[in-house]
N, C-alpha and C positions, 0 to 999 in steps of 0.2 A: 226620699227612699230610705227604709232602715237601712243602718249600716250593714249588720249581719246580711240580709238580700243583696245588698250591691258587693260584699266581698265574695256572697258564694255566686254569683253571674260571674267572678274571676273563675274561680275554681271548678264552673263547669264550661268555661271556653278551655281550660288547661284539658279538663275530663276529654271532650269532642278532639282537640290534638292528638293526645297519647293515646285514644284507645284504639287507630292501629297500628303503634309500634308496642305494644305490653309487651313486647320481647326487650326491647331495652329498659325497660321498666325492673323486670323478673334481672337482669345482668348485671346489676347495680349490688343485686342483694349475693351473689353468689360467692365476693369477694371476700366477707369477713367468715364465712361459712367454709370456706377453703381454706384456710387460714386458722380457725377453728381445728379442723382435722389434723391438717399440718404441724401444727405447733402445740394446740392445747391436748390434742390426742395422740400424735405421732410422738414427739417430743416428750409429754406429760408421763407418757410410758416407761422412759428412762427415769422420771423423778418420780422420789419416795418421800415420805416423811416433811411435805409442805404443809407449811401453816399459814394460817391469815388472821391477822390480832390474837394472834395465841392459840388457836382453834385450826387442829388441822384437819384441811380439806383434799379432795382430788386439786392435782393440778389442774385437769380440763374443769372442773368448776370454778376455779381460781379466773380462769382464760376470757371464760364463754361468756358474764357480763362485762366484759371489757370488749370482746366483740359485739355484742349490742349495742353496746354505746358508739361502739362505730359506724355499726348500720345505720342509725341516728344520724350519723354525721356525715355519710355517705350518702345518703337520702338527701340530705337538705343541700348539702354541696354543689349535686350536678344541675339543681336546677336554681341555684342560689345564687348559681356564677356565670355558670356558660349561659344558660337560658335568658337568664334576667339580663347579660350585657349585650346578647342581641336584641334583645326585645327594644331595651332601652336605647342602645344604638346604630343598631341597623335596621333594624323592621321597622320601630318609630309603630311600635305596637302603643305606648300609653299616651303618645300625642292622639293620636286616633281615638281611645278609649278617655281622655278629656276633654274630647269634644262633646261626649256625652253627657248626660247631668250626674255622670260619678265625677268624683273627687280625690284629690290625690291621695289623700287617706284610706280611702274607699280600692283605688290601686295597692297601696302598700299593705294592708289587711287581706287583700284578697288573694296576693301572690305571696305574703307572709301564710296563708293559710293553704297555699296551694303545697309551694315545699315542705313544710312540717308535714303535710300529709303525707308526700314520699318515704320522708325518713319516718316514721312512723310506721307505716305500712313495711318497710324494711326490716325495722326493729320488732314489731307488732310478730311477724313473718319468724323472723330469729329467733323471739321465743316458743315458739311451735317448735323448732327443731331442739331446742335445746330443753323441754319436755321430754321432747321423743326421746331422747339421750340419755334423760335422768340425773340433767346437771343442775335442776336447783332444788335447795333443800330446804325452803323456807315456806310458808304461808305468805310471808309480807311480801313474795312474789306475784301475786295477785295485785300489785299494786307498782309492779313493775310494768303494764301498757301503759298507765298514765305516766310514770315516769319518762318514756319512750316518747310521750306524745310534747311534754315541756325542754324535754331534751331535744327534739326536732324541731322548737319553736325556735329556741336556744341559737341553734344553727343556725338557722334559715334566717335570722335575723342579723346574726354576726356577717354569715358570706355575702347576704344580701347589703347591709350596709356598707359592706367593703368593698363592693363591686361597684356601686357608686360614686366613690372616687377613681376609678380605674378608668382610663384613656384610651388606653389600646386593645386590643386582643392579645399579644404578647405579654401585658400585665396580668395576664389569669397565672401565668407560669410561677409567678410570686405566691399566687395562691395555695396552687397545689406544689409549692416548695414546703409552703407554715405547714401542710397537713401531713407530709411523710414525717418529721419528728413529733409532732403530735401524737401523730398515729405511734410509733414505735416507744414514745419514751413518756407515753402518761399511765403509768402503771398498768397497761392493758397486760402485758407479758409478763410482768416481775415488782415487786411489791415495793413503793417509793422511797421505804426503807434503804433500798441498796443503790440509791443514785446519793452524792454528796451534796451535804447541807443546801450549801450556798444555793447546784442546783435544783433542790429538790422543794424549796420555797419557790422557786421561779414554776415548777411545773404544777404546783399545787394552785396554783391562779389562771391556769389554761382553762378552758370551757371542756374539751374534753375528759381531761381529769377528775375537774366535778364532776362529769356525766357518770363516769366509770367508777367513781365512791358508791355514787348513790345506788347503781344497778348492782354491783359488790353487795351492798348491803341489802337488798332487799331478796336479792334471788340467793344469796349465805344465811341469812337472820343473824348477821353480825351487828346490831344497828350499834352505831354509836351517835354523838354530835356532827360527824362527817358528814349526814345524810340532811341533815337539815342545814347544814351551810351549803350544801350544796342545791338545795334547793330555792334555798333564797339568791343565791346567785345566778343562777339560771334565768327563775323569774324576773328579776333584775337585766341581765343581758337582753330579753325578751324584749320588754319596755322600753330599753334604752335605745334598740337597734331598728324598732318601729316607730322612736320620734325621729331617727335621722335618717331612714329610709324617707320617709312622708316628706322632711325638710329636706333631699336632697334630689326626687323627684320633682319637687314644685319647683324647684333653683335651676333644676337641668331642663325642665319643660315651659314652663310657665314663665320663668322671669327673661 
């Protein structure tokens, strides 16, 4: 079987699942969108005279590709974590799905390709509204769904490998620990400039923070070197988290 057919037979048993809850689908995206108004619009309102690399912008446009990068991340999370450690542990969904002539690879591509979809769709989703807004000012913003689509691989690869070593259900709570400062302190809100050295090397190596350079810079037209380390990073997290998903599927099922 190609591979590509045996990953999308993943992604259209996910499709037959979810399509009668699309309501918790659509609830996933509402968070960073709320949060958006709150902060980049309610908030932004009191600040004057921001800049970003020297070029001053609205605050809510400052905000609003650090909330996509979220939706990205938020997308890939719910189904990266919770989904995938029942599947893999209680449901005993890809014992079942190895009994067929797919393969573990053929599993880890397909559920890799099922959550990148969500966050995608999230992020994809996001920037519709923040057109409507009139928050990016760039052309290289057209080049901002692909972005959305490597940043949800991005994810989806990272929570997914990580839930592979997790034991319990009570270990997800570690998970969604790493994501509340993520979430708050990867320059989504305020410019990495104003976090201290020591920590602001530490945050500069997050997955999120990448994410949030690069959608900065494409929906700004600020581009610098940022966006292409960021991109190679990603792509790299991608690869990495798809050879130890695949190796730790086979080790959890197979051996």
């Amino acid at each position: 079987m190609i591979a590509i057919q045996a990953a999308l037979l993943l992604v259209q048993r996910n499709v037959m699942i979810w399509r009668r809850q699309w309501w918790v689908l659509a609830a996933g995206f509402l968070e960073p969108v709320l949060y958006l108004f709150s902060i980049g619009i309610g908030v932004g309102g009191m600040v004057s005279g921001f800049t970003y690399n020297g070029h001053p912008i609205a605050y809510a446009t400052f905000v609003a590709p650090g909330m996509l990068a979220a939706s990205a991340m938020n997308g890939a999370m719910y189904d990266g974590t919770f989904n995938f450690f029942f599947k893999l542990h209680y449901d005993k969904t890809y014992e079942a799905i190895l009994a067929t002539p797919l393969r573990a690879i053929d599993v880890a591509r397909g559920e890799l390709m099922w959550t990148l979809s969500r966050g995608a769709i999230y992020g994809i989703g996001f920037i519709g509204v923040m057109l409507t807004m009139g928050l990016i000012d760039s052309w290289w913003a057209l080049l901002a769904p692909f972005a959305v689509i490597l940043a949800g691989a991005a994810f989806a690869s990272l929570f997914m490998g990580v839930t592979t070593y997790l034991k319990t259900i009570q270990d997800l709570d570690y998970v969604t620990l790493a994501q509340l400062p993520l979430f708050l302190f990867s320059a989504t809100f305020f410019p990495i400039t104003t976090v201290p050295d020591w920590l602001r090397w530490i945050l500069e190596f997050t997955p999120l923070y990448r994410a949030v350079v690069l959608m900065r810079e494409l929906c700004t037209g600020v581009i610098d070197w940022g966006a292409a380390a960021s991109v190679v990073y990603l792509v790299a997290m991608t690869v990495i988290g798809l050879m130890v998903i695949r190796r730790r599927i086979t080790q959890l099922i197979l051996s």
